[in-house]
N, C-alpha and C positions, 0 to 999 in steps of 0.2 A: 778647645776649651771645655766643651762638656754638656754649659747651661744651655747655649740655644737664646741667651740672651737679648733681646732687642735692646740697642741703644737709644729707643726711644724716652720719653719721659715714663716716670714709675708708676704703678697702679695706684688709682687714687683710693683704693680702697685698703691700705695698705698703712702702714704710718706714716705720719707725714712729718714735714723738719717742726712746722710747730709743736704737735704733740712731744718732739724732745727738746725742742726748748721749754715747753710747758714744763717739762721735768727736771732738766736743768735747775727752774728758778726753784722749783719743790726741793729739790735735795742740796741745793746750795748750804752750804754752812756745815752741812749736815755727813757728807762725804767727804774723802780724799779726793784734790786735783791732783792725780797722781803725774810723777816728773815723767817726763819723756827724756830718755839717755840716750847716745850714741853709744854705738857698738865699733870703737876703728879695727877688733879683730874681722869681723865680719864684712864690716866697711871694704876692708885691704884686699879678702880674699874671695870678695863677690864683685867688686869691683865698682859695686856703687853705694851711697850712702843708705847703711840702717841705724833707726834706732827704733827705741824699744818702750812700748809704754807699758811702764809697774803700775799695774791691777793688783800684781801681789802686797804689794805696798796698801792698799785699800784699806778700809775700816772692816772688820769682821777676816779680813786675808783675800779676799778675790771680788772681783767686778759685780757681785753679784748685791754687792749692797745698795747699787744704785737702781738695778729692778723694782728690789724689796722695797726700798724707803718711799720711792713713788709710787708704790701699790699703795703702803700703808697710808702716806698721806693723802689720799684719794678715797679711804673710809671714811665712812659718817661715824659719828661718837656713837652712837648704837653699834654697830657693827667694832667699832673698837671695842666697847663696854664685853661684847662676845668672844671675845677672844679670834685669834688665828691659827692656822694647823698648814702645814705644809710637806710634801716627799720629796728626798733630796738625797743626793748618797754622801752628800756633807757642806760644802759650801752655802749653795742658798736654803738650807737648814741654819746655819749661822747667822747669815745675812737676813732672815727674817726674825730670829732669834733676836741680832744688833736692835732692826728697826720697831719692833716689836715692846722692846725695852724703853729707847727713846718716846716710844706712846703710854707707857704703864697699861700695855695691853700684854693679857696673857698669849704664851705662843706653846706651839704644841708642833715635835718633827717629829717626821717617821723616816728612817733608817736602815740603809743594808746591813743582815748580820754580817755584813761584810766590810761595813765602814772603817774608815782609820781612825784610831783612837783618838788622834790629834783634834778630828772632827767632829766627832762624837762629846768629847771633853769639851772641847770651845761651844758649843751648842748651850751644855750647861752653865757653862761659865757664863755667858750670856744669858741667861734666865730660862731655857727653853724647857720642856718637858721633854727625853726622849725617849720615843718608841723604837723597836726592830721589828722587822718585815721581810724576811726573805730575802733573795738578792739580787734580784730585777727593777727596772722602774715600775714596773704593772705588778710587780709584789707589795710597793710600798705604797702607791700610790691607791691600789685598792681598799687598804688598811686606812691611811688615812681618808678617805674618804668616810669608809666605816665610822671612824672616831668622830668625824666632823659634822654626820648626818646624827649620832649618839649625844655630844656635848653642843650642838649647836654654834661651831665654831665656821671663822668665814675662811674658804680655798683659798691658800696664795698660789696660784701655778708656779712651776719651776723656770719657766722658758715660754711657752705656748700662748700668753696673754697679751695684749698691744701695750695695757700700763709695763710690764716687766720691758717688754721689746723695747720701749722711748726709755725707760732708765737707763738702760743697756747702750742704747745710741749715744747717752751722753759721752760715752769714750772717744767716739770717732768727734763728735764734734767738737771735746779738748784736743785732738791729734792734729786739725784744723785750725783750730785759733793757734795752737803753739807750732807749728811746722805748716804752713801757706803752701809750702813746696813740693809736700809730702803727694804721692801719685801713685803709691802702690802698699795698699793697705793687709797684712797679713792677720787674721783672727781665727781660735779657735773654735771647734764647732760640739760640743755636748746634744744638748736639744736645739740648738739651734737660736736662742733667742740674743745670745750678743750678736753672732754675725749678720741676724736681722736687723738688731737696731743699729748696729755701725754700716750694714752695706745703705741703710734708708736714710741716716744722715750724709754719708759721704757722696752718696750718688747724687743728692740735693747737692753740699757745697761745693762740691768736685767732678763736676758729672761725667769726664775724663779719664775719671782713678779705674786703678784696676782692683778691683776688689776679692779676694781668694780666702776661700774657708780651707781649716785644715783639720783633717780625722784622724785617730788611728786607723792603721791598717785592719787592726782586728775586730772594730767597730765603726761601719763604711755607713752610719743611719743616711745622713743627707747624700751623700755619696751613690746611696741603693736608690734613694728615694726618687736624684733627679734623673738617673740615667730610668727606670722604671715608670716616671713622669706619676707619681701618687708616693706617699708616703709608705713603707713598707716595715713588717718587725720582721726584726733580724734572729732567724731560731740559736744565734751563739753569738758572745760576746769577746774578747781574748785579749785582753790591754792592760796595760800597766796606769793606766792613765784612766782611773778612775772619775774624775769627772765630766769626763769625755763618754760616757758608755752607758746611754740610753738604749733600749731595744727598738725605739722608734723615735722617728724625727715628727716634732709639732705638728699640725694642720696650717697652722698659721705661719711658724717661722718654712717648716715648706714652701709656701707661695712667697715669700719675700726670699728666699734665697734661688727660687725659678725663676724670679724677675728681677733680682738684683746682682747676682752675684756674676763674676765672670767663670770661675773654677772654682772646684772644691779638690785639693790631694789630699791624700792619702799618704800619713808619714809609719814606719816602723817603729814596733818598740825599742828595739838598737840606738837610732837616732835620737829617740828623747832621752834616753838615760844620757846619753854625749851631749843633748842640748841643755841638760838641766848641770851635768858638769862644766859644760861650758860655761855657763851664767852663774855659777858657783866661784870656781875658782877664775874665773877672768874679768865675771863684772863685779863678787861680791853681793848677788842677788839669791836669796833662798825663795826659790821655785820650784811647786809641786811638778809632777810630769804633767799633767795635764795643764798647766801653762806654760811651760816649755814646746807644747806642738810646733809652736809658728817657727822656734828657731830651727827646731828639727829637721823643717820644712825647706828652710836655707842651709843648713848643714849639708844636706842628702841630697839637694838639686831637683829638686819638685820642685821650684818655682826658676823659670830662666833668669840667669843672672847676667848683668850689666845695664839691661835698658826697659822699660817699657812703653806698651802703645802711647801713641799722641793724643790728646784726648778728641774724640768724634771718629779716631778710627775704630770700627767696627772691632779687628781683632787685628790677633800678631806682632809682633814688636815694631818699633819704629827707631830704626838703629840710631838714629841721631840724638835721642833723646836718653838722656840720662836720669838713672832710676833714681826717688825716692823714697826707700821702703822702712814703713814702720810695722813690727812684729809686736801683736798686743801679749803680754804678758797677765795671762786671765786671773791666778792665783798665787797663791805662796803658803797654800797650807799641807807645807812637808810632814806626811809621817815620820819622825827622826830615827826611828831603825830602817830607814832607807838612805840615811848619810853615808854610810860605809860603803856599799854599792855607790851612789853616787862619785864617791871622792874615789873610787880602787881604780888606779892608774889602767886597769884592764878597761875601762869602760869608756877611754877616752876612742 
């Protein structure tokens, strides 16, 4: 497996299932319960039951509004009144952007010259101010910080925060009320703060589940991080999956995915262009590559198919045991000059 995991109960220093139900009750009304779909092509041909929760379906396009909307609600009117500023290389630039709005607080993102237009535009369209910064996370991140320390604006982190991490858990714990059965949780890994808050929810209500992050190949942050046991930056990045491709993984979501998680793989760019075709032309779902990992993950066979562990087994499969796997679908904000690529019968 990789982590080194103990099966014991989770750090208490860590998030806890309260602080996402705390958020829960905060973003209620306020978010997408987004549906959880079966997949019967992947169903058939892995042999056990997936489905798939749309995050792309979300408000702002990806999971990430659920971070944002319990950060903001978690400011004092002072700190509203200051406005926010955030680096993002497009998603939770949006999703601070969304929640930001919903406050009539001013929002302010800073941006890769390298963003997709799609992102960039939805930013504004949402009221946001945006900046460019080079094409790293520590390119954008240093800039806005500049701005934030100049206009006196308050940091939303991307990932790295416990408010962002309990928004984020909210997924696993709809994956839970709507699917009881579900045991084997698939999510993608950027900085890390979804797969923190869903391994810290679902290890509470599932303490059994098997919980697996997934990266590009060409961007391994949590990947480097656990097998090096500290956080590491990665001197190249190489992915199509732009959401995905941090230079370095959290402090924080680090230690929640060295105590929570059971694996992290490692998928191909090959794989997610066929996973994001795949959930194109078979489920009808427009999804970026970077939420497409998880299915790519099941595509390509990183993850063993038919069964997993019992829960309280340590590790390994437990062949009697028939799998339930849900595959989080983090976003759905497609650059659309990558439909063609998508849909070209070569990339099935």
């Amino acid at each position: 497996m990789g982590t080194n995991r103990s099966p014991q109960s989770p750090d208490p220093g860590l998030v806890s299932l309260t602080d996402i139900e705390g958020a829960a009750e905060r973003i209620r009304g306020t978010v997408v319960r987004t549906p959880l779909i079966p997949d019967a092509d992947l169903s058939e041909s892995l042999g056990c039951e997936v489905r798939l929760k749309c995050e792309s379906l979300q408000k702002a396009g990806s999971f990430k509004a659920r971070g944002a909307c319990n950060f903001l609600a978690r400011l004092t009117p002072e700190e509203l009144e200051r406005g926010v500023i955030t680096y993002s290389s497009g998603n939770h630039a949006q999703a601070v952007a969304f929640a930001a709005g919903l406050k009539g607080a001013r929002a302010v993102v800073v941006m890769p010259t390298t963003a997709p237009r799609v992102k960039s535009d939805g930013a504004r369209r949402l009221g946001a101010r945006v900046e460019f910064a080079g094409t790293t996370s520590e390119h954008r991140r240093e800039r806005a910080e500049e701005i934030a320390t100049a206009e006196g604006l308050v940091m939303v982190p991307p990932f790295d925060h416990s408010w962002i991490i309990a928004g984020a858990g909210t997924v696993a714990r709809e994956v839970v009320e709507d699917w009881p059965e579900v045991d084997t949780l698939l999510v993608p890994i950027g900085g890390g703060g979804q797969v923190s808050g869903c391994a810290a929810a679902l290890r509470r209500l599932k303490p059994g589940a098997t919980i697996i992050g997934v990266e590009p190949a060409g961007a391994p942050t949590m990947r480097r991080a656990l097998d090096a046991g500290a956080p590491q930056t990665l001197d190249r990045i190489d992915t199509i999956a732009d959401g995905l491709a941090p230079t370095r993984a959290g402090d924080l979501t680090y230690a929640h995915a060295a105590a929570l998680l059971d694996d992290v793989v490692l998928v191909e760019d090959e794989d997610i262009r066929r996973a994001a075709r795949h959930l194109m032309l078979r489920r009808k779902l427009v999804v970026e590559y970077s939420g497409a990992a998880t299915v790519a993950a099941l595509i390509s066979g990183c993850v063993p198919e038919g069964t997993s562990r019992a829960p309280g087994t340590p590790s390994g499969p437990d062949p009697a045991t028939p799998r339930n796997v849900c595959a989080v679908l983090s976003g759905g904000n497609l650059d659309t000059s990558l439909l063609g690529e998508i849909l070209d019968p070569a990339a099935a």
